[in-house]
ZATIGU-346482 format. One record per residue (C-alpha): residue number from 1; residue in one letter; x, y, z. Coordinates in steps of 0.2 Angstrom, whole numbers, plus 5000, padded with zeros to 4 digits. Layout:
N
<rec NUM A <X Y Z>>
...
//
This chain:
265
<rec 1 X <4517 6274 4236>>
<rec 2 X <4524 6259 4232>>
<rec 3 X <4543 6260 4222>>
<rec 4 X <4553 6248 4216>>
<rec 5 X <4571 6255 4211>>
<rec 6 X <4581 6242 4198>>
<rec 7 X <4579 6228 4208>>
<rec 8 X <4586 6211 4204>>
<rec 9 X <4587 6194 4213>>
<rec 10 X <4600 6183 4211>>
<rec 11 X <4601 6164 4220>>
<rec 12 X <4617 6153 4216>>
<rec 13 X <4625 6166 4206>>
<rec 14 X <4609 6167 4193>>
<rec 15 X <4596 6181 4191>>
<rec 16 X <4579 6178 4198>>
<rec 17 X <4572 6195 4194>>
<rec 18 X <4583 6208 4185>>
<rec 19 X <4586 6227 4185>>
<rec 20 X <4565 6230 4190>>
<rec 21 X <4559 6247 4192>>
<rec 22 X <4540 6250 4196>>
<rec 23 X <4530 6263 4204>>
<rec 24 X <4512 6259 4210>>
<rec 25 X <4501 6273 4219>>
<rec 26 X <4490 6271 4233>>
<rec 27 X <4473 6265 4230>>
<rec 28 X <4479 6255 4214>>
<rec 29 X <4475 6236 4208>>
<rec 30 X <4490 6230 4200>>
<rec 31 X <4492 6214 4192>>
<rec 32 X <4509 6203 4190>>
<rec 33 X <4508 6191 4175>>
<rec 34 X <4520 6181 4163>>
<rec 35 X <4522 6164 4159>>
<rec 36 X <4529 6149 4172>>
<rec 37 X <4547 6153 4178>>
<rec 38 X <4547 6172 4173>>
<rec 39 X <4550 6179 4190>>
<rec 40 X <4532 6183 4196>>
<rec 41 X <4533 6177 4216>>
<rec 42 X <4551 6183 4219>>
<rec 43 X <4545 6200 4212>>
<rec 44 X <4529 6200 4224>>
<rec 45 X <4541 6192 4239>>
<rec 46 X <4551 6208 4235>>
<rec 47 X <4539 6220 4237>>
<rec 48 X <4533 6213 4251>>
<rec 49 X <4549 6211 4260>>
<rec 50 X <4549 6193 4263>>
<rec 51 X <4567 6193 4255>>
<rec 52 X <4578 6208 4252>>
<rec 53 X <4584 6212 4233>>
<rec 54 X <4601 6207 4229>>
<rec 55 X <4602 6226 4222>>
<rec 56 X <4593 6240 4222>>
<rec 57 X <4579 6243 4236>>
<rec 58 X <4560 6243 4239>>
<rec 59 X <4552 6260 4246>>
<rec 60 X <4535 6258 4254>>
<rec 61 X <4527 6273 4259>>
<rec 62 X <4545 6283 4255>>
<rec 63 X <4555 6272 4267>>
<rec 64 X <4565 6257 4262>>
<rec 65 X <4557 6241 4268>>
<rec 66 X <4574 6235 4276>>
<rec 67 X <4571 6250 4288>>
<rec 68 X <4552 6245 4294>>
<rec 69 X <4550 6236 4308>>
<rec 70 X <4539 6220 4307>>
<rec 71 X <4527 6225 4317>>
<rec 72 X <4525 6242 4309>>
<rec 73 X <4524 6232 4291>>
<rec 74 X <4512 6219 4297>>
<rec 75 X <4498 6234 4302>>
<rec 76 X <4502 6241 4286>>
<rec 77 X <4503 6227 4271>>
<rec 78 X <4496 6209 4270>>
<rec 79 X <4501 6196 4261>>
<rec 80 X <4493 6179 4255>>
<rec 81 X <4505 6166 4250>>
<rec 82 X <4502 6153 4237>>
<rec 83 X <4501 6140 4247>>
<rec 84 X <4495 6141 4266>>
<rec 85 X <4492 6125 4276>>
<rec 86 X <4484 6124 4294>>
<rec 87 X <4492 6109 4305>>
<rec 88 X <4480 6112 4318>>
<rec 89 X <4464 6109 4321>>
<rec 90 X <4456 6127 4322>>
<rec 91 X <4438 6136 4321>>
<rec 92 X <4437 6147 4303>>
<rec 93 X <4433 6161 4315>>
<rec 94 X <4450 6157 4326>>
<rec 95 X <4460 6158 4309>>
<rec 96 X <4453 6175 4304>>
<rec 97 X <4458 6181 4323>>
<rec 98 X <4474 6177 4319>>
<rec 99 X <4474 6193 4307>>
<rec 100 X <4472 6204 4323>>
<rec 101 X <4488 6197 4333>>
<rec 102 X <4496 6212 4332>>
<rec 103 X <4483 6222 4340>>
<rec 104 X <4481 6211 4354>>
<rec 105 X <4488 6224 4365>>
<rec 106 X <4478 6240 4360>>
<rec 107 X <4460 6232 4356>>
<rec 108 X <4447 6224 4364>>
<rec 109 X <4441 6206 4359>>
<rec 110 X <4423 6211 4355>>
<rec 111 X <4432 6224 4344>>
<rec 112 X <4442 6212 4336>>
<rec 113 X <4429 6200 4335>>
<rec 114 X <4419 6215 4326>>
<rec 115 X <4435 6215 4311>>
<rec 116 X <4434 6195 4308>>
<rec 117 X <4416 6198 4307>>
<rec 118 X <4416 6210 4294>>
<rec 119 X <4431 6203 4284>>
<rec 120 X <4422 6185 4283>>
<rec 121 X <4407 6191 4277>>
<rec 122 X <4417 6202 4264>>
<rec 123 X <4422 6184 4256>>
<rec 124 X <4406 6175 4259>>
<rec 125 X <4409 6165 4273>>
<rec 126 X <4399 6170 4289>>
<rec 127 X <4390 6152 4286>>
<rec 128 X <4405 6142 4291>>
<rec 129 X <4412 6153 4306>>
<rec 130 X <4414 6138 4317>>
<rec 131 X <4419 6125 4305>>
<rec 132 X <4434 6117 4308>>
<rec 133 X <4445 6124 4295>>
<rec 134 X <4452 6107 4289>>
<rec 135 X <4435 6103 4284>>
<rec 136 X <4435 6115 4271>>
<rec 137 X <4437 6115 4253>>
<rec 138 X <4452 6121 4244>>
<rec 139 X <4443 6137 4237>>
<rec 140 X <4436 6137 4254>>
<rec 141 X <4453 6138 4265>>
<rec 142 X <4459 6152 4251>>
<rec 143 X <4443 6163 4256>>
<rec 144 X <4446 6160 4275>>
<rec 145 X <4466 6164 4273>>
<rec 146 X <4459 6181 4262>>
<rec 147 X <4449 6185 4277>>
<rec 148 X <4463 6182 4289>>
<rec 149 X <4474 6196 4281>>
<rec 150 X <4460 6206 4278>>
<rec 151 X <4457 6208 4296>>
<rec 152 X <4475 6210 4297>>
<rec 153 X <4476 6226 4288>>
<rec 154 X <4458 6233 4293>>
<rec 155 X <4457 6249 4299>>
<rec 156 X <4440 6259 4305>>
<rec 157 X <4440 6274 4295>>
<rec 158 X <4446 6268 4277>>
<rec 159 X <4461 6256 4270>>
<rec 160 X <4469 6271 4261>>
<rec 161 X <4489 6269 4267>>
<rec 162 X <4484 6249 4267>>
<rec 163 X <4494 6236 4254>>
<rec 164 X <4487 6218 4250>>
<rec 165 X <4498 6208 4241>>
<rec 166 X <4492 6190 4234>>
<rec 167 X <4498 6176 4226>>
<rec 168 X <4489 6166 4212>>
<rec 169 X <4472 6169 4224>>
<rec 170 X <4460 6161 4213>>
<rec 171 X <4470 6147 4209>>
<rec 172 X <4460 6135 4220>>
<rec 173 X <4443 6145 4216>>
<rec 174 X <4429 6141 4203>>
<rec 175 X <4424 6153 4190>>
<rec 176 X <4411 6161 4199>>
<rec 177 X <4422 6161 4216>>
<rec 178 X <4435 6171 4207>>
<rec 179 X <4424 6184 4200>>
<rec 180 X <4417 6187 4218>>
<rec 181 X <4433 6189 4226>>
<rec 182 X <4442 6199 4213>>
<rec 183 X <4428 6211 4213>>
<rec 184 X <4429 6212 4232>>
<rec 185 X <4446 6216 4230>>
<rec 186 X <4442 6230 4216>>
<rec 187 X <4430 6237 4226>>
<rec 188 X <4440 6240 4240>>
<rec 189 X <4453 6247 4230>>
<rec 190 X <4440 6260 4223>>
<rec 191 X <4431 6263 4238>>
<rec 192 X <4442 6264 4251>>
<rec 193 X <4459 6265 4243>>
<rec 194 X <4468 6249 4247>>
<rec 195 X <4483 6244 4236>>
<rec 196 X <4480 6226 4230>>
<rec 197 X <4494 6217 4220>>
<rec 198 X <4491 6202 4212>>
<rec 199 X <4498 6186 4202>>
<rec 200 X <4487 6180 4189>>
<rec 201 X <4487 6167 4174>>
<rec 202 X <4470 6172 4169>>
<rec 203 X <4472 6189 4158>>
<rec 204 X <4456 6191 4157>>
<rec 205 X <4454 6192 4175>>
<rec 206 X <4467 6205 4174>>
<rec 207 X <4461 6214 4161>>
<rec 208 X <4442 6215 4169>>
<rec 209 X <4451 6221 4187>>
<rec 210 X <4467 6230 4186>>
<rec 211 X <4472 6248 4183>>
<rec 212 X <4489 6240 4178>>
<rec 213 X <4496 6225 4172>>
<rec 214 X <4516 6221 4171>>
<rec 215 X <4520 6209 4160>>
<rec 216 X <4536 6198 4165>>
<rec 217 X <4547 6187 4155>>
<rec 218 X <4563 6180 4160>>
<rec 219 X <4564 6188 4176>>
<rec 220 X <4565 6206 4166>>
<rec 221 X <4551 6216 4165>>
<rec 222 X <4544 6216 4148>>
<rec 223 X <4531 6229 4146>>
<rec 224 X <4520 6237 4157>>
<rec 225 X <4506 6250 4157>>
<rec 226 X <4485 6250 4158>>
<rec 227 X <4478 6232 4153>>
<rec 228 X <4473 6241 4139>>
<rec 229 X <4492 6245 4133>>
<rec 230 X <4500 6231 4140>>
<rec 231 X <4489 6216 4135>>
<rec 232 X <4489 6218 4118>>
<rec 233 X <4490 6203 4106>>
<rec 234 X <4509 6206 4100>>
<rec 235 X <4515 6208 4117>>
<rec 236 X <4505 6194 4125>>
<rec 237 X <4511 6183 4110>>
<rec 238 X <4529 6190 4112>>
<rec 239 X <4529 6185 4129>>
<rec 240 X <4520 6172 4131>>
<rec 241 X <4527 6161 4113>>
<rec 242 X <4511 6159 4107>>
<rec 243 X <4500 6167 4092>>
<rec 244 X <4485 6179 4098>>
<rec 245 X <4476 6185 4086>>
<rec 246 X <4464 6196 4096>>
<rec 247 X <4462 6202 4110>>
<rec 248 X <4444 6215 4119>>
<rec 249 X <4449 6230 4123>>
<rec 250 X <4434 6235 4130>>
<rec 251 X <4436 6230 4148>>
<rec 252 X <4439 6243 4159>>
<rec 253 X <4419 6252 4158>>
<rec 254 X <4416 6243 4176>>
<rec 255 X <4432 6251 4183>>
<rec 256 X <4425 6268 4177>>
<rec 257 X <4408 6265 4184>>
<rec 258 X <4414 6261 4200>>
<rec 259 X <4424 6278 4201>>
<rec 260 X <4409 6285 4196>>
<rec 261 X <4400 6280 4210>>
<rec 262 X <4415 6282 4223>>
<rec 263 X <4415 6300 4218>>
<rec 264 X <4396 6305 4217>>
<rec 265 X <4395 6297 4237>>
//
């Protein structure tokens, strides 16, 4: 399990995020959302452990991250940053490799090569294995990167115990690209029990995806529950300053056919 415990962030003597408390079980698609300046990234960069709360304390699996060991996080939780830029001039296949650094000391090469196989056919990109990864389209790069840390976290039996953590993933994706790599994600979720958190604009990707949805706005947390509770019009309009006048709230049937078929396997 994943616990946040009244965390706030504070840079140059002003909060950041404030007084956050949050629990999120294993297996779970959670989504971050609010509008621009509301905290989202230094939330996620908090849960990952890329920065430390200014107060109060993450726990990952019962243990406070300041106590893992970077090696011990990175087999455990992936992360996908906004923005991720490649200087060199690298194969697609060499940047998915990467995810399996870590293991560079317990697995074979074939077996690694096996992993970065697997994760780049997961997003759709076997084709362009030895494209030069500067080549690539925006969308493109964001699928390789997604692959990168999804070889980074792979595991042989199941992802259960396994955390992915993304930032704005389908910002650089068309419709039909997000919608593909969304579900991926869900369906690993579902099927195999990894723990995806993610930052999203779009709410009705994350009413279509998540299991829960916390709503942000001015670095507090505003309210928080199933997409269902969370995203409806009087809240959205609360914290985003706009009118909604109607919102679906028929959108999780594809979550509960999913677990429908994960439990009758």
């Amino acid at each position: 399990m994943l616990v946040a415990q009244e965390i706030s962030y504070t840079r140059q003597q002003r909060f950041l995020t404030r007084e956050i408390s949050m629990q999120i079980p294993e297996g779970a698609f959670f989504t971050l959302a609010g509008p621009n300046g509301a905290g989202k990234s230094t939330l996620l960069r908090q849960l990952t452990g890329a920065i430390q709360p200014t107060h109060g304390r993450v726990l990952l699996k019962g243990k406070d991250l300041r106590e893992w060991k970077k090696l011990d996080l990175a087999l455990v939780r992936g992360v996908l940053s906004q923005y991720t830029q490649v200087a060199f001039t690298l194969s697609v296949l060499d940047i998915v490799l990467l995810g399996r650094y870590a293991y560079g000391g317990v697995e074979t090469s074939a077996k690694q090569l096996q992993v970065a196989e697997w994760a780049l056919d997961l997003v759709n990109m076997t084709a362009f294995a030895n494209r030069n990864i500067q080549t690539l389209s925006g969308g493109e790069q964001q699928r390789v990167h997604l692959a990168r840390v999804l070889a980074q976290i792979y595991h042989p039996e199941s992802l259960e115990g396994r955390y992915l953590f993304l930032d704005e993933p389908t910002s650089s994706l068309d419709i039909a690209q997000q919608y593909r790599m969304l579900q991926v994600l869900q369906q690993l979720s579902v099927s195999q029990g990894l723990t995806v958190g993610v930052i999203l604009h779009d709410l009705n990707l994350a009413a279509r995806f998540s299991d829960y949805v916390f709503l942000l706005k001015n670095g507090r947390m505003h309210t928080f529950g199933t997409p269902e509770q969370a995203l409806q019009p009087e809240t959205i309009s609360r914290v985003f300053g706009i009118p909604i006048s109607y919102v679906s709230t028929n959108i999780k049937q594809h979550n509960d056919d999913l677990q429908h078929q994960h439990r009758t396997r």
